[in-house]
DOFIFI-984531 format. One record per residue (C-alpha): residue in three letters; chain; y, z, x. Coordinates in nm, 4 decimals. Each point is the difference from the previous one (the first is absolute). Layout:
! DOFIFI-984531
<"ALA" "A" <Y Z X>>
...
***
This chain:
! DOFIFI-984531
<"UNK" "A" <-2.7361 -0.8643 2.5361>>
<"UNK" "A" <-0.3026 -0.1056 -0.2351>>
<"UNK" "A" <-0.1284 0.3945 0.0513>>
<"UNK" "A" <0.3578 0.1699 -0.0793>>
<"UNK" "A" <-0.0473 -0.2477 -0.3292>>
<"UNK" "A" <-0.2925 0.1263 -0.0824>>
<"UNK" "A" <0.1147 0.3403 0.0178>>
<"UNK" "A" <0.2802 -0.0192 -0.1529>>
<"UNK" "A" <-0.1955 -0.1790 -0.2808>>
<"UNK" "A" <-0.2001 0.3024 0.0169>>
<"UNK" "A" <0.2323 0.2637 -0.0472>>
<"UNK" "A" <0.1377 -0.1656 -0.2984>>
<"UNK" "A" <-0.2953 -0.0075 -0.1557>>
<"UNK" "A" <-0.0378 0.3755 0.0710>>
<"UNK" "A" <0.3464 0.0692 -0.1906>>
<"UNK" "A" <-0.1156 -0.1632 -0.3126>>
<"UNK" "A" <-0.3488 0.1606 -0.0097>>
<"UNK" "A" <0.1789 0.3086 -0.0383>>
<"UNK" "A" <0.0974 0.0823 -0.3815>>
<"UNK" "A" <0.2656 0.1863 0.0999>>
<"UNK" "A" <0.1508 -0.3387 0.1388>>
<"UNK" "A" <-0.0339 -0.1750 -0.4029>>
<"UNK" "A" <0.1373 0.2954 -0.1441>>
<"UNK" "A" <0.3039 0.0334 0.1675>>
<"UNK" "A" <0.0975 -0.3239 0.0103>>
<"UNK" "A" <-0.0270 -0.0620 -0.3695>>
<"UNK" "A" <0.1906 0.3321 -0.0689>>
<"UNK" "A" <0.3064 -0.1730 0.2476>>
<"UNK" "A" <-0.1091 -0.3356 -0.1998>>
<"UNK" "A" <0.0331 0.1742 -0.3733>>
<"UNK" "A" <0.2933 0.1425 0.0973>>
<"UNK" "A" <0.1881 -0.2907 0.1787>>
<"UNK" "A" <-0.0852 -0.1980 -0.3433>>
<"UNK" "A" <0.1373 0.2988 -0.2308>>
<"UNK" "A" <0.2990 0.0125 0.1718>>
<"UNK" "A" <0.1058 -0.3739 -0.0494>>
<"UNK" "A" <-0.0239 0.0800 -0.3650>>
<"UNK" "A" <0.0107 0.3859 -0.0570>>
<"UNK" "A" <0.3876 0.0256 -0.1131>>
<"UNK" "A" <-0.0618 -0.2903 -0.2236>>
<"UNK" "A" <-0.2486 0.1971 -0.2379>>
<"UNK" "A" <0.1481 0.1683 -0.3303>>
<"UNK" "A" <0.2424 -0.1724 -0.2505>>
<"UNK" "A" <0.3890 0.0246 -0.0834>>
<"UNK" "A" <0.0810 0.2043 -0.3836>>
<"UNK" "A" <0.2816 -0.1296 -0.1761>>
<"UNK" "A" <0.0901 0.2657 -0.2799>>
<"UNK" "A" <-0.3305 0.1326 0.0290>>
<"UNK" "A" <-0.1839 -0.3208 -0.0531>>
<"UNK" "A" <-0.1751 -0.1835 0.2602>>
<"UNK" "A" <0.2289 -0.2782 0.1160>>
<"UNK" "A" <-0.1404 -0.1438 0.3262>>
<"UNK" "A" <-0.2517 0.0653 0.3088>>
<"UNK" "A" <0.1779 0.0502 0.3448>>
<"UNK" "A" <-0.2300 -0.3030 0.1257>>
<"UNK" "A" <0.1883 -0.1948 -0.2352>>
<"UNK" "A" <0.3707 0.1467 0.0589>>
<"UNK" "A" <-0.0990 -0.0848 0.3741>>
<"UNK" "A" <-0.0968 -0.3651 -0.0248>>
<"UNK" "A" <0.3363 -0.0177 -0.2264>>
<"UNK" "A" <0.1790 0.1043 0.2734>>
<"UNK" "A" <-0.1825 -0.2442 0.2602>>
<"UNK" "A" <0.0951 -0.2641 -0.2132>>
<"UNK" "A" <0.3698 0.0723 0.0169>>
<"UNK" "A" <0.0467 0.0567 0.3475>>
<"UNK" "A" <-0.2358 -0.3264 0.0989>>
<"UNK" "A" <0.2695 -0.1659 -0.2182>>
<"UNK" "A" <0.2623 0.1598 0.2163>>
<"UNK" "A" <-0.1623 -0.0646 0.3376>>
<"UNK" "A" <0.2575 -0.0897 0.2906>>
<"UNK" "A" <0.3274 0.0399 -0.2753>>
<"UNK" "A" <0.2457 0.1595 0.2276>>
<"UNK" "A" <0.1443 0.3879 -0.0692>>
<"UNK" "A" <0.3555 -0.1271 0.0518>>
<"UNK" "A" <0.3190 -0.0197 -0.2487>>
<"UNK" "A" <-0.1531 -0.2431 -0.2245>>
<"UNK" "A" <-0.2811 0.2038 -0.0357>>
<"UNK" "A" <0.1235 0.3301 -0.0915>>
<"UNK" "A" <0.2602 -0.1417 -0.2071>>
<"UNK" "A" <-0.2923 -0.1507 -0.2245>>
<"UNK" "A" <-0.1889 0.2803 0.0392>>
<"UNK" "A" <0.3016 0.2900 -0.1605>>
<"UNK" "A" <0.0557 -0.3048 -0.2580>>
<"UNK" "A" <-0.3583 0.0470 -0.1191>>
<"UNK" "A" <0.0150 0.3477 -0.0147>>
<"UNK" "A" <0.3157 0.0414 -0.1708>>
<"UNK" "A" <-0.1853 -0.2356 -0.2848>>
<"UNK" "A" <-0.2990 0.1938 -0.0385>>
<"UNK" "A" <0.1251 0.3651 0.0744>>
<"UNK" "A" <0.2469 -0.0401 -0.3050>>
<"UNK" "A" <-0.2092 0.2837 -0.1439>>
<"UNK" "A" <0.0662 0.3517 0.1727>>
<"UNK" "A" <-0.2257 0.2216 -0.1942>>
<"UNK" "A" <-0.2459 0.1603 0.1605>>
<"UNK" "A" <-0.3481 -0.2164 0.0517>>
<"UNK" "A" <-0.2077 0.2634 0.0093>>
<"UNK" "A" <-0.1751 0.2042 -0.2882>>
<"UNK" "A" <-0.0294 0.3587 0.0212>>
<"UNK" "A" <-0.4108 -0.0205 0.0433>>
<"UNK" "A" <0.1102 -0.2122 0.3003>>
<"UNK" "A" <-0.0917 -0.3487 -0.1090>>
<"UNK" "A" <0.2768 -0.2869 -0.0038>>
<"UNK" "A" <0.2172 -0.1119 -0.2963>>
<"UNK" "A" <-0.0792 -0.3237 -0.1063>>
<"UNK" "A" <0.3748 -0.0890 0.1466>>
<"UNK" "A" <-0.0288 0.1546 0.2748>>
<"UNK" "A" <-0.3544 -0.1263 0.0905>>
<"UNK" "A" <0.1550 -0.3843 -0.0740>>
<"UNK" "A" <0.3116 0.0543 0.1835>>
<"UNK" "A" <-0.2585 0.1221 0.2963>>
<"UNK" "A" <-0.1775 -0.3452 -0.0259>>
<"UNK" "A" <0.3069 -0.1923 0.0061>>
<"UNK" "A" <0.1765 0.1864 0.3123>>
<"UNK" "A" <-0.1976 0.2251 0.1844>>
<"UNK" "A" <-0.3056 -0.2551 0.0467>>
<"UNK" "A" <0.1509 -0.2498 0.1769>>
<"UNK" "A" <0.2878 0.2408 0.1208>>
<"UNK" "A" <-0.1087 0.3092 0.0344>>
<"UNK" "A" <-0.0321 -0.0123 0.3644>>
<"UNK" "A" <0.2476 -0.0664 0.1210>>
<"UNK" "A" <0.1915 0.2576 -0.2114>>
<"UNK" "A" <-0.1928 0.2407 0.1903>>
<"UNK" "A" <0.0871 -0.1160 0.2989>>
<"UNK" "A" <0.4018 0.0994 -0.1331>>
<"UNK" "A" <-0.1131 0.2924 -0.1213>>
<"UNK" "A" <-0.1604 0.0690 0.3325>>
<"UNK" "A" <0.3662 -0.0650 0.1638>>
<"UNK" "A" <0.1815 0.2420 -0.3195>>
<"UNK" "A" <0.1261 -0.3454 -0.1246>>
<"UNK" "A" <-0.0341 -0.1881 -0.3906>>
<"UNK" "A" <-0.1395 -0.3425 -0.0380>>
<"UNK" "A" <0.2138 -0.0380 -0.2339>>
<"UNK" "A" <0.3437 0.0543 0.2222>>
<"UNK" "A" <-0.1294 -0.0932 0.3362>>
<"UNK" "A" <0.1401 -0.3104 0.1848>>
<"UNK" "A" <-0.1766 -0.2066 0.3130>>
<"UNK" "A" <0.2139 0.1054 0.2450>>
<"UNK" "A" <-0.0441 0.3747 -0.0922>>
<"UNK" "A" <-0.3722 -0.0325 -0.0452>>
<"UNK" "A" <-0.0438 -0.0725 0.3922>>
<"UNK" "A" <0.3203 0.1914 0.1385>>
<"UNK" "A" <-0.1647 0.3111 -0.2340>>
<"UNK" "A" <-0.3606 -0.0640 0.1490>>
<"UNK" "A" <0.1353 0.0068 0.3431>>
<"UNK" "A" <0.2305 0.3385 -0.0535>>
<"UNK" "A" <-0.3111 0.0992 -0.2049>>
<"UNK" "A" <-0.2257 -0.0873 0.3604>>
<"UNK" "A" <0.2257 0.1828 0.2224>>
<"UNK" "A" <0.0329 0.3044 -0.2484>>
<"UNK" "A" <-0.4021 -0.0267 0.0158>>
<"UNK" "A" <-0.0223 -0.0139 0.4148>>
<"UNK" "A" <0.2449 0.3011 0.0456>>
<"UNK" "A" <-0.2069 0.2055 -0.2579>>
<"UNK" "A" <-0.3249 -0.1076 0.1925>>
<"UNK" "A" <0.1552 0.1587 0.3342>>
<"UNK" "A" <-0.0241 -0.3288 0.1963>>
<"UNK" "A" <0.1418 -0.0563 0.3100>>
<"UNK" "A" <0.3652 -0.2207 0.0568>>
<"UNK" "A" <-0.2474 -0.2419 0.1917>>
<"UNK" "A" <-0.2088 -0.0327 -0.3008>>
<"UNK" "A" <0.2940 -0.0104 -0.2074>>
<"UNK" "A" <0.1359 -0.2837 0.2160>>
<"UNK" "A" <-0.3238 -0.2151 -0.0236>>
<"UNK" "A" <-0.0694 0.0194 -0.3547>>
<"UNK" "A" <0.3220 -0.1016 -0.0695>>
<"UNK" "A" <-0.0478 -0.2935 0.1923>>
<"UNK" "A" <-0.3414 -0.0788 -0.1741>>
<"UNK" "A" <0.1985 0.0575 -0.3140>>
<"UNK" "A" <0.2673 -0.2952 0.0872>>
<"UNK" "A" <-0.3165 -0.2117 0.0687>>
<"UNK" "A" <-0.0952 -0.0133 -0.4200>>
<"UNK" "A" <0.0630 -0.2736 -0.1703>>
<"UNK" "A" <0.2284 0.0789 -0.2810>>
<"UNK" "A" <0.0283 -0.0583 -0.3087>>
<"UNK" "A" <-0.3530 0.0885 -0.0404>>
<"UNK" "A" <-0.2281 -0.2302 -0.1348>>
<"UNK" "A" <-0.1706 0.1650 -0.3531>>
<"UNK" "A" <-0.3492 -0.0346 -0.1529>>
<"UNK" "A" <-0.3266 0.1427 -0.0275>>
<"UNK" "A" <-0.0616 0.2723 0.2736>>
<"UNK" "A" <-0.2462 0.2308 -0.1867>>
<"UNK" "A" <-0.3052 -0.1454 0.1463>>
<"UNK" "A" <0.1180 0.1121 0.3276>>
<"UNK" "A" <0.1568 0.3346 -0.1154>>
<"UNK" "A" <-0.3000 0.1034 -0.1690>>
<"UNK" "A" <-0.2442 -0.1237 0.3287>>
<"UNK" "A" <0.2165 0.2128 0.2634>>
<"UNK" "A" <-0.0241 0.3107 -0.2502>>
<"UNK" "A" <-0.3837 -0.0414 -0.0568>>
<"UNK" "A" <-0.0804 -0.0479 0.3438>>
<"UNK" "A" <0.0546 0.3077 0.1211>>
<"UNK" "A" <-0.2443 0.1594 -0.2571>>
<"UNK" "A" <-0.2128 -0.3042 0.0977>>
<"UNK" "A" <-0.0094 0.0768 0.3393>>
<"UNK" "A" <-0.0533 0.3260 -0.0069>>
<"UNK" "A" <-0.2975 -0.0016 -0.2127>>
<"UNK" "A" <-0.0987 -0.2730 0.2608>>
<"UNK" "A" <0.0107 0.2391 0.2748>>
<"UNK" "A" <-0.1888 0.2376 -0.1158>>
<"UNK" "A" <-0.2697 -0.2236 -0.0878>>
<"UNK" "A" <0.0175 -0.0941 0.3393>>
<"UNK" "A" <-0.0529 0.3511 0.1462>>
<"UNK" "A" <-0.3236 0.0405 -0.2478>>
<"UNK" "A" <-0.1474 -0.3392 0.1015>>
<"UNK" "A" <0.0639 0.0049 0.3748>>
<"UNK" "A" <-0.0436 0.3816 0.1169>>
<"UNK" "A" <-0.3957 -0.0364 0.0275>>
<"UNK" "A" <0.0998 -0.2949 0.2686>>
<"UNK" "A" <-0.1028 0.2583 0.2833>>
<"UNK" "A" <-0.0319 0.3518 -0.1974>>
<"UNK" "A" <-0.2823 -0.1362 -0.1862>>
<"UNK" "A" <-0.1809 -0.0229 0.3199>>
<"UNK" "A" <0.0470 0.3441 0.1075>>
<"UNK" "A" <-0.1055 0.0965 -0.3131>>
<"UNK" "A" <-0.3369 -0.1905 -0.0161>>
<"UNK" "A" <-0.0635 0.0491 0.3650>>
<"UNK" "A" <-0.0202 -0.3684 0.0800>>
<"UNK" "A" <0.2666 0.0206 0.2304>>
<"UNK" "A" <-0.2416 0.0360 0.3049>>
<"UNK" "A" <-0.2192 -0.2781 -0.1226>>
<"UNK" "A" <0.3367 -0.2340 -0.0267>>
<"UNK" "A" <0.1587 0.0808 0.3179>>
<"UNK" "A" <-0.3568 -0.0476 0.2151>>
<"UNK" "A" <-0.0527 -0.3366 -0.2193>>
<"UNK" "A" <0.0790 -0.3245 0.2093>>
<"UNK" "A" <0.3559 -0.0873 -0.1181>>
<"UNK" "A" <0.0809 0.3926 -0.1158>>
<"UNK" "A" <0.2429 0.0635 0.2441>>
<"UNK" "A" <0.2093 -0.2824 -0.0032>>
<"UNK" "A" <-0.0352 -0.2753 -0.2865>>
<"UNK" "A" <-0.1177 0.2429 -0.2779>>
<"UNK" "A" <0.2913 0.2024 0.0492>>
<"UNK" "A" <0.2677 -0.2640 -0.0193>>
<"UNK" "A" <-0.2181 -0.1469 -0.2736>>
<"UNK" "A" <0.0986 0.3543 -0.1834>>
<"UNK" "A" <0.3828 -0.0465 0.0921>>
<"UNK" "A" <0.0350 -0.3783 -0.0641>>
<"UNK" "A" <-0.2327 0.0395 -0.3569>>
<"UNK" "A" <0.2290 0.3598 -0.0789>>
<"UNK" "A" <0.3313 -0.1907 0.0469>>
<"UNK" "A" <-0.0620 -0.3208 -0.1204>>
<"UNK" "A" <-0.1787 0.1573 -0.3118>>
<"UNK" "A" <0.3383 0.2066 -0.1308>>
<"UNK" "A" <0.2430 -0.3474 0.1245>>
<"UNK" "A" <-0.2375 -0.1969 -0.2617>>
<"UNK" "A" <0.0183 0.2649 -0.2851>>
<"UNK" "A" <0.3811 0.0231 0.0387>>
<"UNK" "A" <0.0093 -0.3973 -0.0102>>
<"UNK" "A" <-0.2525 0.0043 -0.3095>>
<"UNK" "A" <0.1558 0.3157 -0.2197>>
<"UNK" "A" <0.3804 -0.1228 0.0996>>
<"UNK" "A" <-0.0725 -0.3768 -0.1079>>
<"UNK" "A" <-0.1693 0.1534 -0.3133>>
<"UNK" "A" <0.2879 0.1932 -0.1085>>
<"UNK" "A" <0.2629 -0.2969 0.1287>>
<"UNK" "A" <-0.1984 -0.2456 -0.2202>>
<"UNK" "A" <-0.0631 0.2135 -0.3079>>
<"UNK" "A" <0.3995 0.0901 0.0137>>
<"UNK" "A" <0.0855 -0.3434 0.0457>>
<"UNK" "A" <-0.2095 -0.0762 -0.2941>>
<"UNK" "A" <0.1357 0.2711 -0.2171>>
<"UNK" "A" <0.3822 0.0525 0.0807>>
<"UNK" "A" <0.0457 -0.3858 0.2015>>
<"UNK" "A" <0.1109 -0.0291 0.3285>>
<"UNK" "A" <0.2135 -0.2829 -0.0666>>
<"UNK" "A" <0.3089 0.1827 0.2418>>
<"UNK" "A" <-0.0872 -0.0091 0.2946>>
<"UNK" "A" <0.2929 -0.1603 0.1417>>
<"UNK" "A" <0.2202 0.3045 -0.1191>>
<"UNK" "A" <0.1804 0.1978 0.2315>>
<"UNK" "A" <-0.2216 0.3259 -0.0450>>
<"UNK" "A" <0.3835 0.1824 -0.0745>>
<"UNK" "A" <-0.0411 -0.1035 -0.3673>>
<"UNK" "A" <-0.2852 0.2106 -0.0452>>
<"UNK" "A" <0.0224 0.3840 -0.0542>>
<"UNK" "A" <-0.1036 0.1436 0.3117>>
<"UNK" "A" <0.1444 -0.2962 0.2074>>
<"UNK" "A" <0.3509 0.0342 -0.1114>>
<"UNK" "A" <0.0280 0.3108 0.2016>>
<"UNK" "A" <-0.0849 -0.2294 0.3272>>
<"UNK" "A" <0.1629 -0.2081 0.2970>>
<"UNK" "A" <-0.2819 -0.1801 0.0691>>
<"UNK" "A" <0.0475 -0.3942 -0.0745>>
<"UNK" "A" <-0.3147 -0.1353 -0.0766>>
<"UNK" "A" <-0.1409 -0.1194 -0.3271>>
<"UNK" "A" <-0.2965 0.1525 -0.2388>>
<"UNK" "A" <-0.2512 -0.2165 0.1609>>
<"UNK" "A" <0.0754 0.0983 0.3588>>
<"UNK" "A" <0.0032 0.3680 -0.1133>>
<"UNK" "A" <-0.3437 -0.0564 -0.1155>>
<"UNK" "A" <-0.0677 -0.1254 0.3557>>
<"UNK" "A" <0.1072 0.3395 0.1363>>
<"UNK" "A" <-0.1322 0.2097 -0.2571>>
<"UNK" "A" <-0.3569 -0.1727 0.0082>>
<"UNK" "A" <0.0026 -0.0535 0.3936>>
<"UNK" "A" <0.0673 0.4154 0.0754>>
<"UNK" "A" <-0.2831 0.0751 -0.2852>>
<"UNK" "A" <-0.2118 -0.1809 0.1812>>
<"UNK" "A" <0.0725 0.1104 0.3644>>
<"UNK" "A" <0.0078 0.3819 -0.1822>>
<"UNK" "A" <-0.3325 -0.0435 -0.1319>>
<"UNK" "A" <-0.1383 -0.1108 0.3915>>
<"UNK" "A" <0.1735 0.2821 0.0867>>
<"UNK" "A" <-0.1698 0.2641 -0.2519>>
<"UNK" "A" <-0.3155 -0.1986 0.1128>>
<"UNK" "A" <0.0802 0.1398 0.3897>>
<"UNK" "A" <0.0519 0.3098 -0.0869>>
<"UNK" "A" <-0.2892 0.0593 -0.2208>>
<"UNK" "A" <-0.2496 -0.1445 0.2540>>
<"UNK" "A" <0.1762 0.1913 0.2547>>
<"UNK" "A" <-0.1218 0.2939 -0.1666>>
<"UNK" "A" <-0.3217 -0.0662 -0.1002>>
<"UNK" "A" <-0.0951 -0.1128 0.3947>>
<"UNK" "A" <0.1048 0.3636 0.1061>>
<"UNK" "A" <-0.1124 0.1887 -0.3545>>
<"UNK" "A" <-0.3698 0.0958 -0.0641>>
<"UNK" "A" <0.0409 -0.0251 -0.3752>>
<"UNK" "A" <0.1285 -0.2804 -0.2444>>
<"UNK" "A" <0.1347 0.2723 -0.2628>>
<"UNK" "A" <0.2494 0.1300 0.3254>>
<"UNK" "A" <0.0876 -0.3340 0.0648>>
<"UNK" "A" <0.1115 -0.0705 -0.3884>>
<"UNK" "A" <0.1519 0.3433 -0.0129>>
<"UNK" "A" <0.2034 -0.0922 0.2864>>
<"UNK" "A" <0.1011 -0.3654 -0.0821>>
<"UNK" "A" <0.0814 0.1626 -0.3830>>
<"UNK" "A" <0.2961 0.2277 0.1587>>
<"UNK" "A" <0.1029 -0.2784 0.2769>>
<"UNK" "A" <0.0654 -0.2355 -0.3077>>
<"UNK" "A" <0.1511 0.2294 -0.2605>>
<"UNK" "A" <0.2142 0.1806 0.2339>>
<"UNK" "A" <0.2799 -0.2406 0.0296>>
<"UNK" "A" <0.0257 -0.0007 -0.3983>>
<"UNK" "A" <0.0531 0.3607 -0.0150>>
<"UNK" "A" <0.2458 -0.0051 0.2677>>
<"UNK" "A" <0.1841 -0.2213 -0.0229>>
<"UNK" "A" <0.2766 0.1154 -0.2281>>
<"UNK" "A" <-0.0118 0.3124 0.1936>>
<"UNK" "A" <0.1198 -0.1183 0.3305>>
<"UNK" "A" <0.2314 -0.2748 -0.0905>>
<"UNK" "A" <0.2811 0.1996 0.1506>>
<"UNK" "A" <-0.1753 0.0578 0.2892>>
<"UNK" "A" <0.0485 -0.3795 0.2002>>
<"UNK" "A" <-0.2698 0.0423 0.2696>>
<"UNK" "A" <-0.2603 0.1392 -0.2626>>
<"UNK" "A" <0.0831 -0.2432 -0.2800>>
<"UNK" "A" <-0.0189 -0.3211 0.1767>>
<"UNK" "A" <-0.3500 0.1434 0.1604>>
<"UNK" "A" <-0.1409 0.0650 -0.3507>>
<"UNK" "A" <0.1454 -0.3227 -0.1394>>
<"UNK" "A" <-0.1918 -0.1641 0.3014>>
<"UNK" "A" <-0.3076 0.1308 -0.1080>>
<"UNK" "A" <-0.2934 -0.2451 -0.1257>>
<"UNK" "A" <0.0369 0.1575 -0.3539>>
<"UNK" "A" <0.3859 -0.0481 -0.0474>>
<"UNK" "A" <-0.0513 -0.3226 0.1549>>
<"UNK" "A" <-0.1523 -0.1138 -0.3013>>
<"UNK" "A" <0.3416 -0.0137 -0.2083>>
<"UNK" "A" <0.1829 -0.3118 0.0482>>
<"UNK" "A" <0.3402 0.1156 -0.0230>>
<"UNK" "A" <-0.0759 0.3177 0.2226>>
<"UNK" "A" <-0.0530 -0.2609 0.2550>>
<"UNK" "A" <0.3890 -0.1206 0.0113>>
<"UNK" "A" <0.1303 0.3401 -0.0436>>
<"UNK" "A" <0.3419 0.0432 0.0993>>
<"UNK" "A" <-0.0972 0.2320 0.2515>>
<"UNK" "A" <-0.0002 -0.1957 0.3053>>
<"UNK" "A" <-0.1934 -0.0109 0.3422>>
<"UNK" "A" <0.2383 -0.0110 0.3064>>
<"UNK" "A" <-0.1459 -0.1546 0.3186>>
<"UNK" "A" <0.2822 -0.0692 0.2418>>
<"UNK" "A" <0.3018 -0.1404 -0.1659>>
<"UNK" "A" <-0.1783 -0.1218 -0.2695>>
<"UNK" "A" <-0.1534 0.0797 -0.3536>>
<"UNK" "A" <-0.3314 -0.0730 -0.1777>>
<"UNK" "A" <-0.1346 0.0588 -0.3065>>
<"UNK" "A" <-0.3366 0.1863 -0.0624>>
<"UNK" "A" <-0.1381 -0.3214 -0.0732>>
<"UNK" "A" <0.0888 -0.2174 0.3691>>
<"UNK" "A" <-0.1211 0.3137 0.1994>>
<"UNK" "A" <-0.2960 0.2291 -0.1570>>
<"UNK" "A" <-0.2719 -0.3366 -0.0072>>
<"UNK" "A" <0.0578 -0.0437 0.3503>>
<"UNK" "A" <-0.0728 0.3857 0.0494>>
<"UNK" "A" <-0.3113 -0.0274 -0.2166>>
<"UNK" "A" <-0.1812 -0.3010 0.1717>>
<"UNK" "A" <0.0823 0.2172 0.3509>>
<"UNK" "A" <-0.1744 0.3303 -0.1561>>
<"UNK" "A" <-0.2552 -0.1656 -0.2088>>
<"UNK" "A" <-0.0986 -0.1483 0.3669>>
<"UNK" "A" <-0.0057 0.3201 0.1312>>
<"UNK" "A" <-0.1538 0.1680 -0.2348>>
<"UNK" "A" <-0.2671 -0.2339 0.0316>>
<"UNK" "A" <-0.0772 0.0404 0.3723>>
<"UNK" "A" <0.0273 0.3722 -0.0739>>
<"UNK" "A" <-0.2541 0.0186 -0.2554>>
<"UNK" "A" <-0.2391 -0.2491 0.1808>>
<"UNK" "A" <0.0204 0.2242 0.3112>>
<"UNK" "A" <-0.0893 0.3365 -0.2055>>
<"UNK" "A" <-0.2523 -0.1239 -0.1409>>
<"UNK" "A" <-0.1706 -0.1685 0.2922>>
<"UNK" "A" <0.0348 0.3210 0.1794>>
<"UNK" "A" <-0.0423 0.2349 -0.2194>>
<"UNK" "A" <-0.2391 0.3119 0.0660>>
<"UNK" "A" <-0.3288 -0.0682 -0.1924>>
<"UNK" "A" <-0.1696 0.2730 -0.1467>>
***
């Protein structure tokens, strides 16, 4: 055990002698850090004069709906809600100038509604509805009409149908209310994130066996004392456990410097209050969606660590091997919205390591149906990847042990 140690100790140490290794992981670093403040840069004109930055619009709005947090979306609450906008939107004019900057009425009526309420008028808009007209009971008997419209549209099955209507029933309701852009803007960046992450990955790791090919030491390894056995699964274990501890570093980066910037104060919200939640069954809050999302990023990244160590072990060149991983990771994003009327092919690509990566992919309402029952991406696809990242594994270590040397 003390020798596999050592090796493995050893093959780290090879990864970060390599300046390749530095350089891609501050580009994924860099860009992880720009995107928790990117949309924040530039500042708000109000006729034509600088008024505010969108930094500080955004911590106004933090403020409010921290104030809010766990008020309930239920009579009471709309009722006080259409009160407050029939005060402020006395004014109908238009608030916008012709140059495209707000009215000094209209950007103050903005900061007295749409701040603190402006989600959730989206989220009537979303269902053709008016904040200020909309009741509680018609807010969740419209989201559910809205949900079935949605799963009909989407082609689903009656069994799928069936179950999400039964997840559905399983939300609490009214909805509890309060700061959920942390979390929205995590599960958005993380995607990105992660795919930056991955190729990173592919750069860092394809040497793992190529790069002895390449320098002809591949003889010298395999006829050293542990080269057939320990040095290879020092490879696999260091490859693996290398992209598992990026993911962990860049995502708890990116969850910190979000929490820092936009608060993560609600994470006992039902993630249906957020934008792309309120389209889901699923009845779990924001932080056991960032559970799921973070878990399958991780388990993806193992995976894109297989695969990419797959091929360098039976590739004689680290530029095939990145070529390669490049078009197994981008794949998925470019087709994606090309199969998704094609079942079989769009839950395969939405398995994929790369669309793994985006939290809500991974509670799609496409389902998986094993038996009589249903599963999400999410309770099925880990399970799959441990199995091939195994595999994968044994494969690699046995084409490379017996590989042809030149």
């Amino acid at each position: 055990m003390r020798e596999l140690v050592n090796l493995i100790g050893y093959e780290y140490k090879k990864i970060f002698q390599r300046r390749s290794t530095w350089i891609a992981l501050m580009v994924v670093l860099v860009l992880t850090l720009f995107g928790g403040f990117g949309t924040l840069l530039g500042d708000v004109y109000v006729e034509g004069v600088k008024a505010e930055s969108y930094y500080t619009i955004m911590k106004k709005e933090r403020k409010a709906l921290e104030k809010m947090e766990g008020e309930k979306l239920n009579q009471l609450f709309f009722e006080k809600v259409q009160k407050k906008a029939e005060e402020i939107y006395k004014d109908k004019s238009n608030p916008f100038q012709e140059d495209g900057s707000w009215t000094a009425e209209g950007w103050k009526q903005y900061c007295k509604f749409d701040i603190p309420y402006g989600h959730i008028s989206d989220l009537c808009t979303v269902m053709e509805k008016d904040i200020s007209t909309i009741k509680e009971e018609d807010f969740y008997k419209e989201r559910t009409k809205f949900l079935k419209d949605n799963y009909k549209g989407e082609g689903l099955t009656d069994g799928e149908i069936q179950f999400h209507i039964k997840e559905n029933q399983q939300i609490e309701t009214p909805f509890s209310y309060g700061n959920m852009h942390g979390f929205d803007r995590y599960f958005t960046l993380q995607y990105m994130t992660g795919m930056f992450l991955a190729f990173a990955i592919a750069i860092c790791l394809a040497p793992m066996f190529a790069g002895e090919y390449t320098s002809n030491m591949d003889s010298l390894v395999l006829s050293s004392r542990f080269g057939k056995n320990k040095l290879i699964w020092a490879k696999l274990i260091t490859g693996v456990s290398f992209s598992v501890l990026c993911a962990i570093f860049i995502f708890g980066i990116s969850i910190l410097e979000i929490g820092n910037i936009y608060g993560l104060s609600g994470w006992k919200l039902p993630i249906q209050v957020s934008y792309t939640g309120f389209y889901l069954s699923l009845p779990v809050h924001m932080l056991e969606m960032l559970g799921i999302g973070v878990g399958c990023g991780i388990l993806a990244t193992g995976m894109i660590a297989a695969v990419v160590m797959f091929c360098s072990a039976k590739m004689k060149s680290s530029f095939g091997v990145i070529i390669i991983s490049f078009i197994f990771i981008f794949v998925p994003v470019l087709c994606i919205n090309a199969v998704i009327g094609i079942r079989f092919l769009y839950l395969f690509v939405s398995s994929m390591p790369t669309s793994m990566m985006y939290p809500w992919g991974t509670v799609a309402d496409q389902l998986l149906h094993i038996g009589d029952h249903y599963f999400y991406l999410f309770q099925i696809i880990p399970i799959l990847y441990i199995l091939l990242i195994l595999g994968l594994a044994l494969w690699s270590y046995h084409s490379f042990k017996n590989h042809q040397i030149a």
